[in-house]
N, C-alpha and C positions, 0 to 999 in steps of 0.2 A: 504494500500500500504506500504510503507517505509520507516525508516525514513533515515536524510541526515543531515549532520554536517554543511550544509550553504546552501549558493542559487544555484539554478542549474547554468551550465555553460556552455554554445554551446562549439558545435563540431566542430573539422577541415574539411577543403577541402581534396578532395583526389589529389591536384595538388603536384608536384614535389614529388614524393612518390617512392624510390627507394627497393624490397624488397629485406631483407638482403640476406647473402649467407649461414649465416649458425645460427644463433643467434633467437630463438623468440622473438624479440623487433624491435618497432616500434617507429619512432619519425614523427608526421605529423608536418611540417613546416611551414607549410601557415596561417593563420587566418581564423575564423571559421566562415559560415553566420549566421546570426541572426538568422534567421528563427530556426537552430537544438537547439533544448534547450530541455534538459532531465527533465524527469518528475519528482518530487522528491515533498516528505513530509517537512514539517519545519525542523527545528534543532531541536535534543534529544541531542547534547554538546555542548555547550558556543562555541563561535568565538572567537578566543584567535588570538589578534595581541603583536607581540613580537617588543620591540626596543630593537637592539643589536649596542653599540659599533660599529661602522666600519669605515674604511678610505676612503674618497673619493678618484677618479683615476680620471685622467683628458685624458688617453689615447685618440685618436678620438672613433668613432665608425662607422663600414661601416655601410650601406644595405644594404639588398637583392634585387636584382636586381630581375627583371619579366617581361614579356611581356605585351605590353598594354591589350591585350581582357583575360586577368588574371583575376582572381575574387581578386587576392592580391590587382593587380594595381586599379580595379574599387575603392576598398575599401580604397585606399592610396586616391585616385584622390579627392571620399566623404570627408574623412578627411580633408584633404588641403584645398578642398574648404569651409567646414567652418570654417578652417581661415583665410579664404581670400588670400590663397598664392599657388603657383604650387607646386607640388609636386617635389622635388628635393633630389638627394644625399648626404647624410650628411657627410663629411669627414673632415679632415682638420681645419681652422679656421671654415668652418660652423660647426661645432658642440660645439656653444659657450652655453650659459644661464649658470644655475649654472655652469658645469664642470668645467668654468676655475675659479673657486675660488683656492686659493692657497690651497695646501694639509693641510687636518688640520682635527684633530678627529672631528666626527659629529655622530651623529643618523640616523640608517636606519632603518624605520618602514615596518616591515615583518609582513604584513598580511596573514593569512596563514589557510585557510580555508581543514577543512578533513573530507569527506565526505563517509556518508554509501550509496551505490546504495538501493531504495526502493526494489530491490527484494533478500535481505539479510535476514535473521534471525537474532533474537534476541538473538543471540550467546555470552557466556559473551566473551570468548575470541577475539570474532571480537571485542567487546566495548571496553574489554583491549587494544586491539591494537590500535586502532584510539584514542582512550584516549594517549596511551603514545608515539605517532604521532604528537598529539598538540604540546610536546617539540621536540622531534627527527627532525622532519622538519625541528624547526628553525634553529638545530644546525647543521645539514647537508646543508642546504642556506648558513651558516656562514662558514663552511670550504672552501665549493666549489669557495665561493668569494675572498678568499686570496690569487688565484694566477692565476685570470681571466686577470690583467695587466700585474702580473711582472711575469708568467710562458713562456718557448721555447715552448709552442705547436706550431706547424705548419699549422695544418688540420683545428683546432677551427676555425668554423665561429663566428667572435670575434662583430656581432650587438648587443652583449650583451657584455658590457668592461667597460666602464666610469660611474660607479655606483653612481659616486658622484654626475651626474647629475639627479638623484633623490631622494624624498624625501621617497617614498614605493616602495614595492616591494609586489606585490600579488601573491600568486602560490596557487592552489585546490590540494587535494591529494583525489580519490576517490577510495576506496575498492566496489568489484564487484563480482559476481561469474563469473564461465565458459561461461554459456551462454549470459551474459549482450556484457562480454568481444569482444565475437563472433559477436557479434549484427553489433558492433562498426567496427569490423574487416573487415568484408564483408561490411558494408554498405558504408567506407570511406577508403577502402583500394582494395576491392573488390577480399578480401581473406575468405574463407568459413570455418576459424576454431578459439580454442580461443589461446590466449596465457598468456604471463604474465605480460604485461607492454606495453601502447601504451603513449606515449608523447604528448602531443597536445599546440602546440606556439601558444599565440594570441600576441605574442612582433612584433608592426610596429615601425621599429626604426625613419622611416618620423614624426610622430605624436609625434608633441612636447609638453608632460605632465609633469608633474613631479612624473608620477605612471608607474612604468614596472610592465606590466602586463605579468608575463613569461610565463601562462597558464594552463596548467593540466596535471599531471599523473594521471591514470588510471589502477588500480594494480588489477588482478585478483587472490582473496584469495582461491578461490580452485586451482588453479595451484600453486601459493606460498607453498599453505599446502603440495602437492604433492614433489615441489621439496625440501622443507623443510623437509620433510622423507627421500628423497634421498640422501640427502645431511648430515644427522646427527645432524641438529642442530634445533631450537624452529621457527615458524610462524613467531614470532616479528622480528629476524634475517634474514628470508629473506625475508620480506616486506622493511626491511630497506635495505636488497640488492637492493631490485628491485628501490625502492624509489631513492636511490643516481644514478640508473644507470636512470629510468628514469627525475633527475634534470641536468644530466651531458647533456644528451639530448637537454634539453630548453636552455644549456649554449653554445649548439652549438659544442658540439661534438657527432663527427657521427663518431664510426667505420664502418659505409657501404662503407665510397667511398672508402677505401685504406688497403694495410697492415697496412701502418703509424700511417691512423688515426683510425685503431681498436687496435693496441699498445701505442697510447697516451692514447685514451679514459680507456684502458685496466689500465694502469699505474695512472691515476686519481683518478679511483674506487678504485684504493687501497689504493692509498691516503687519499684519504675521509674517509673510514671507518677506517683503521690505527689509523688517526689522533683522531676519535672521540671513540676510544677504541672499534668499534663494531665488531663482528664476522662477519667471510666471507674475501673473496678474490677478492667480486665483480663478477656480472654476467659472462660476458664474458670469465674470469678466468675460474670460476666455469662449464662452457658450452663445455671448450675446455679439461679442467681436466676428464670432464665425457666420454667424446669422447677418450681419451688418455687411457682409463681406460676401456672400452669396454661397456660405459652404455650412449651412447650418451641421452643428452638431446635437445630434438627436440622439436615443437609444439602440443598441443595438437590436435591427428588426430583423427576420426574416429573408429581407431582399439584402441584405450584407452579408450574408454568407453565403455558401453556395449550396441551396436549395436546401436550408435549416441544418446542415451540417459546421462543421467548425470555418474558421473563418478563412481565406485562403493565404496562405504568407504565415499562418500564427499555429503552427502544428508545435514548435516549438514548447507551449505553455501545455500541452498533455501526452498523457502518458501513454505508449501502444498498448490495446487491449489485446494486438496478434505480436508475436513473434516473427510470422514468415506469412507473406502475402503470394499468392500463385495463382499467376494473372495470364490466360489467354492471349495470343495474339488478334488474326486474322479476325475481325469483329466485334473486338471486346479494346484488345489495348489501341489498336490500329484503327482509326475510323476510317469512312467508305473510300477515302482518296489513298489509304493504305501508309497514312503517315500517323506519327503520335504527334497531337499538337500540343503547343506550348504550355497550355494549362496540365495538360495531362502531365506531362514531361517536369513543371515544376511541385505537382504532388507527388510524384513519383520520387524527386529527389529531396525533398521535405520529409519523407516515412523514412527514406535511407538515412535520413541526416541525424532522425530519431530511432536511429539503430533497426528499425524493423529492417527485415533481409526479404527482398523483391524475386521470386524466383518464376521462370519463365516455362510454362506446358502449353506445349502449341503443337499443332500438324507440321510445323516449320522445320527446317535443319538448323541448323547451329549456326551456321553462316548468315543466313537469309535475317536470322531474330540478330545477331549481331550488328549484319548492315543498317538494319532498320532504326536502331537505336542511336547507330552513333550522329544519327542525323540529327539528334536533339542531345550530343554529350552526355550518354547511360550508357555507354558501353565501356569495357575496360576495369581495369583495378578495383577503382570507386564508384563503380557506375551498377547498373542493374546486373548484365552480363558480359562475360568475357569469357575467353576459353578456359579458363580455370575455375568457373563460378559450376554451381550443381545446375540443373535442369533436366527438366523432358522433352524431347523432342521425336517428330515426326508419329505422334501419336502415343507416345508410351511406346514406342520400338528403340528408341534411343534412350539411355536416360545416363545423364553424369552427373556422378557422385559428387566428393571432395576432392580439390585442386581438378576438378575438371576432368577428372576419368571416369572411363565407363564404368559403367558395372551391370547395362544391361542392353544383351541386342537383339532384338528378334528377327527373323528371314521369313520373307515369303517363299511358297510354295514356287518351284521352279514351271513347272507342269501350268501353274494358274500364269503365269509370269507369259509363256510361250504362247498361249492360248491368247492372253490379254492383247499381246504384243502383235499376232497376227489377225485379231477382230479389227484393231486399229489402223495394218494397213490397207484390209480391203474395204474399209466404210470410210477410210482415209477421216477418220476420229483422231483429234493429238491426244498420245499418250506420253508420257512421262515416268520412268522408275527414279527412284529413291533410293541412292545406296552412301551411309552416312553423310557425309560431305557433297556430294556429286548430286546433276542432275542427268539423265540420259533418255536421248529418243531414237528415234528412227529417220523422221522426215523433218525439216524444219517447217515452221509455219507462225501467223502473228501470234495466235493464241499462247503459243509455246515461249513467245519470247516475251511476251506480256506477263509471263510468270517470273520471268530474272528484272524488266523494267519495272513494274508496279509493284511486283510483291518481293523483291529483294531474294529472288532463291537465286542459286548460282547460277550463270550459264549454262542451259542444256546442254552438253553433248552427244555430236548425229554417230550414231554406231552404225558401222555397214551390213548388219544384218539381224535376223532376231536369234539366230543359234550363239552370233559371235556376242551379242550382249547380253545373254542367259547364262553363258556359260564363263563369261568372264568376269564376271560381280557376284556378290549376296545383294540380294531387291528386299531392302524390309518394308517398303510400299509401291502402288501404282497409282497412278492419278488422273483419271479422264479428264478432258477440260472441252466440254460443248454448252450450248443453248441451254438456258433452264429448261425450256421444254423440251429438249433433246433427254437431257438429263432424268427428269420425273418420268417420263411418258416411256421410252424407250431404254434407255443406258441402265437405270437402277433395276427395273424390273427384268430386266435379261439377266445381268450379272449376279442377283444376289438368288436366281436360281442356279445357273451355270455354275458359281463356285462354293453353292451349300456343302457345309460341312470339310468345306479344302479351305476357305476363307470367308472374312466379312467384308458388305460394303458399309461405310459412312459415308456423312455429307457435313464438312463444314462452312461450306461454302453452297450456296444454292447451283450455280453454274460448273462444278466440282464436284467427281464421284470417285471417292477414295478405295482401292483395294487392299485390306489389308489383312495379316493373320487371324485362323480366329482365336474368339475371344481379346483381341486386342479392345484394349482402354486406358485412357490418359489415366483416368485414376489407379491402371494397375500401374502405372508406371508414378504416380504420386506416392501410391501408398511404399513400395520399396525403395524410393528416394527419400522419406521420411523415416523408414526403419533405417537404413544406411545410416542420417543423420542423427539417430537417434530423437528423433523428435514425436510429438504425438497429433494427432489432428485437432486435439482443443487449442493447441497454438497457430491454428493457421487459419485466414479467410483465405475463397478464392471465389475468381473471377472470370466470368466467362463466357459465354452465347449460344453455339450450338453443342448438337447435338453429343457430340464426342468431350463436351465438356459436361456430362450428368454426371457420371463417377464421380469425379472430381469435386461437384459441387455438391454432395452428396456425403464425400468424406469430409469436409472441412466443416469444422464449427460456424463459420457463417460463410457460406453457398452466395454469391450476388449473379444473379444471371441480367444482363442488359435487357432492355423493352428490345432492341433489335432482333433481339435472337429465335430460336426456336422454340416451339411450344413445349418441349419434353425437357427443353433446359428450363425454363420458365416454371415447369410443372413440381420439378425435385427443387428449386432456388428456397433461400430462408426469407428471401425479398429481390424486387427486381427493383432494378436500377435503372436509369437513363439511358438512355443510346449511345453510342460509341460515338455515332456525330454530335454528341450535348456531351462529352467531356464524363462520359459514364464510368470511366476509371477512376477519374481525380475526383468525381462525385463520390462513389463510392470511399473512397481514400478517407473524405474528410467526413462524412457521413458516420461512419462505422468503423477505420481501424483505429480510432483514438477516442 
């Protein structure tokens, strides 16, 4: 799972939740039940509590007032009563204990806990960040407090004012991605998207401690990172935006209820950072500048990511839920012009870059899935494939292991091979064998060489006969190439009588009638490429379209078959995906492997 910079910490109520008019930010104000407590690993950074200089304030301090059948007041009335006393208003002389000491320098212990949400990555720069968080914190608490007594806000709900009357002060800073953020969103807001900062008060000013507990922000670092692009300036700077704007929150200012009080709160945030030298103008600034400026910045919705998956560029902020992706070509990875486009090409190297391992099962040879790749830089060392990388090829007749060796070949029948080979020259049909590397025919023809132009297999070569090319190779496939309705009407139904029980026919291609051993399937050749590797099918999605891709999708824990494809791949999928011309790979990519 994850890890986390301190102990978990409940969730707000969704009561008094007003949403804003124009701002992604939320401040929940109630106290949170026991019961929600987030899941979270140990600490991977020391709990750093800070004692800073400060002055006590002896101002009163109101409450929040509630209705009795409130979860606030149930929780106020529990407290009370174990101290034996009712719950009451604090104002005025009642809000005696330390506050009335006379004004005088003292120590205020800022515990200040910053935490990773467990479904983060082990990003240095997230570590950076929450590393240089354990200071920033304190000295953003230390600003913000200088003018909590003797500032003219208005608006400020001032149940947080007379500091003096405590000895700590606790506050969580949690980093998250898009979707933890959303989680939170919807679940306690009963809003369906993510954004950049939700506030969470556990401060009951009845409960008389000597610990303010002001609560928890919640800062979503893929949107920070987002508006950190837009904005022109580094991650850390607008985490520290979001940060001040959600502490200004727990101190009890809300730009929601007013113009007033979103040009106090507006005029604080600039304070804040001003004072502490950091970059930025502060949220709210920064939200209405964008808007002014014709680039409004909104919530993250929907049409920001790619078709409600994560967002594209930000794979970075989560975690693979696969190990090993195994992805089709001809249909699936390759859209209809037989190329992988740019989108695709940069999810593709986003999952690599997050260690997931990309392995390739196709009808293809080794050559043809290499060519194709290096046309968007994924072939090679660091790239998808290379000769040294594991794969399937040419149906599960081929399959390489580690460092790129075989470890499995299959041969067609020589007899089907002969037969094949002389139907094709008296109906003068292009035929094509298969023999690892190589492609070989008989006659030239365009259709034949539209297989090495378009689809990246090697150059055919013309053999001078069918005895001298049966008897000089192993053929672990054959390949017809005519008219789809050549193919349906004629070609399928002949052959898969003709070689019953000596072979099978497939179709990955509509215009393509594949001969090959029987029982031949990608998935037999996935599942012994994963026993090689020691691996097991709960670590793998795969990807795919037709027909020759069922096994396949079939043994992996999530099956994606394309809307392109065939109904029997469609039929075994966990979910279908996009078309190969709508970027059906890199959909699926951000969709479902993280």
């Amino acid at each position: 799972m994850s890890r986390i910079v301190s102990r978990a910490f409940p969730l707000a109520s969704r009561s008094a939740l007003r949403p804003p008019p124009l701002l992604p930010v939320r401040c929940v104000r109630s106290p949170p039940p026991q019961a929600a407590v987030l899941r979270r690993r140990n600490l991977i950074l020391p709990l750093s509590s800070f004692r800073v200089p400060h002055r006590s304030y002896c101002s009163p301090r109101d409450s929040c007032s509630t209705g009795d059948g409130s979860r606030l007041g149930s929780l106020r009335r529990i407290f009370a009563g174990l101290k034996g006393r009712s719950p009451r208003r604090r104002s005025g002389q009642g809000a005696k204990r330390k506050a009335a000491q006379p004004l005088k320098e003292r120590e205020l212990l800022l515990d200040v806990k910053i935490c990773i949400e467990e479904d983060l990555p082990d990003d240095p720069e997230i570590l950076s960040v929450a590393e240089m968080l354990r200071v920033n914190v304190p000295m953003a608490m230390k600003a913000a407090f200088e003018n909590l007594s003797e500032s003219n806000y208005k608006t400020r709900d001032t149940s947080i004012d007379d500091l003096g009357g405590f000895e700590k002060v606790e506050l969580s800073v949690m980093l998250c991605n898009d979707d933890f953020i959303r989680k939170l969103n919807k679940d306690w807001r009963e809003e369906d998207h993510a954004t950049d900062v939700l506030s969470m008060s556990q401060h009951i000013p009845e409960l008389d401690i000597p610990i303010l507990m002001m609560g928890d922000v919640v800062i979503s670092v893929e949107t920070a990172a987002r508006q950190a692009e837009e904005r022109g300036h580094t991650l850390l700077d607008e985490i520290r935006i979001l940060m001040v704007h959600g502490l200004l929150h727990l101190l009890g200012f809300d730009h929601e209820i007013s113009d007033e009080a979103e040009e106090e709160m507006e005029k604080e945030e600039e304070r804040v950072l001003k004072s502490l030298g950091w970059i930025g103008k502060g949220l709210i600034k920064s939200a209405y500048d964008a808007v002014t400026k014709g680039n409004p910045q909104t919530e993250v919705t929907d049409a920001e990511v790619l078709r409600d998956g994560k967002k594209e560029g930000k794979l970075r902020y989560y975690k693979p839920k696969f190990s090993f992706i195994f992805c089709d070509m001809d249909g699936t990875l390759l859209n209809s012009k037989s190329q992988v486009t740019p989108r695709t090409a940069k999810a593709l190297k986003e999952a690599v870059s997050r260690g997931v391992k990309v392995v390739i099962a196709t009808g293809k040879t080794r050559p043809a899935a290499i060519r194709a790749l290096q046309m968007v830089d994924l072939a090679g060392k660091d790239g998808v494939i290379s000769e040294s990388s594991p794969g399937v090829f040419l149906q599960g007749l081929l399959v390489y292991g580690r460092q790129g060796r075989q470890i499995c070949r299959s041969n067609l029948d020589k007899n089907v091979c002969r037969e094949a080979f002389l139907y094709s020259l008296e109906h003068n049909i292009p035929l094509i064998a298969f023999s690892q590397d190589r492609c070989l025919t008989l006659f030239d023809h365009p259709l034949i060489d539209s297989l090495h132009t378009i689809y990246h297999e090697p150059k055919a070569e013309i053999m001078p006969s069918v005895d001298h090319l049966v008897a000089s190779i192993d053929i672990q496939k054959l390949l017809f190439y005519d008219t789809i309705e050549g193919i349906d009407t004629t070609l399928r139904p002949y052959w898969a009588e003709v070689v019953s029980g000596r072979a099978s026919v497939i179709q990955a291609q509509p215009d393509m009638l594949e001969i090959v051993p029987p029982g031949t399937s990608k998935g037999n050749g996935v599942t012994m490429l994963l026993d090689h590797l020691g691996i097991t099918a709960k670590e793998i999605m795969a990807i795919g379209d037709g027909e020759n891709d069922v096994e396949m999708l079939q043994i992996a824990s999530l099956g994606v078959a394309l809307s392109n494809g065939s109904e029997k791949a469609k039929a075994v999928a966990d979910v279908i995906g996009v078309s190969n011309d709508e970027d059906g790979v890199a959909d699926a990519i951000y969709k479902y492997a993280f």
